[in-house]
Each structure stands twice: as C-alpha cells, then as structure tokens.
N, C-alpha and C positions, 0 to 999 in steps of 0.2 A: 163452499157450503151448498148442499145440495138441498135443493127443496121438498119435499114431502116424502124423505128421506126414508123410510122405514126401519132404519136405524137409528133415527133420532127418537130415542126410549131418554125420559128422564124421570132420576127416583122424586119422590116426595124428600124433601129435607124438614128441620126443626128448626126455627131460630132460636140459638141457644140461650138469649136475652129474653126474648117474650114470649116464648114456649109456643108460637104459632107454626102452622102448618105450611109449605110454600115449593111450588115445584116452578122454576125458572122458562120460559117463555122462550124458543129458539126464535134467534133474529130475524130470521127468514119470515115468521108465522106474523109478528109484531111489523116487518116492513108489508106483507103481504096486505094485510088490513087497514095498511095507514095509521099504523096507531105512534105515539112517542111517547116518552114519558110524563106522568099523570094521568093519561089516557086512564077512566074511570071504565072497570067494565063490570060482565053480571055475570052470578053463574047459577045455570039451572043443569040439572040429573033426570034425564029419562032412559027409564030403564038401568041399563050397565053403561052408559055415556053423559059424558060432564060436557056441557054445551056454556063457552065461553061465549058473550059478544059486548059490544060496545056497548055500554049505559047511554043511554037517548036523553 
C-alpha cells in the first residue's frame, strides 16, 4: 500500500439502509494519525477542501 498515493481516489458511497452519505478512509491515512476504531473525528470545508481531524 502506498502512502499518499495519488491514485488513491475514492467515490462517495450511499448506505443503502440509512440513506447516508460515506466515503471509506484508506488504512494508510487512519494508521498515519493514530486513529482506530471509534476514533470520533470533525469535519470542516474551506473553500473546495473537506478538512478531517480528530475530535479533542
């Protein structure tokens, strides 16, 4: 797995039970930050970029 791959494009999906919206996290990005599962994070939009991080 290559890290900050630039070929790692992933689409937006639907979950077809709760009709929410949800685009999968590559493992690389998830061990990068230290995060695991339940890792609670935030997301804020400036400009044309979605800025993920950790909820404090």
């Amino acid at each position: 797995m290559l890290k900050n791959n630039p070929e790692d494009i992933r689409p937006i999906e639907v979950d077809t039970v709760s009709g929410e919206f949800f685009v999968r996290i590559p493992e690389w990005v998830v061990n990068d930050q230290g995060w695991f599962e339940d890792t609670e994070v935030n997301f804020k939009t400036d400009g044309g970029e979605l800025i993920i991080k950790e909820d404090a």
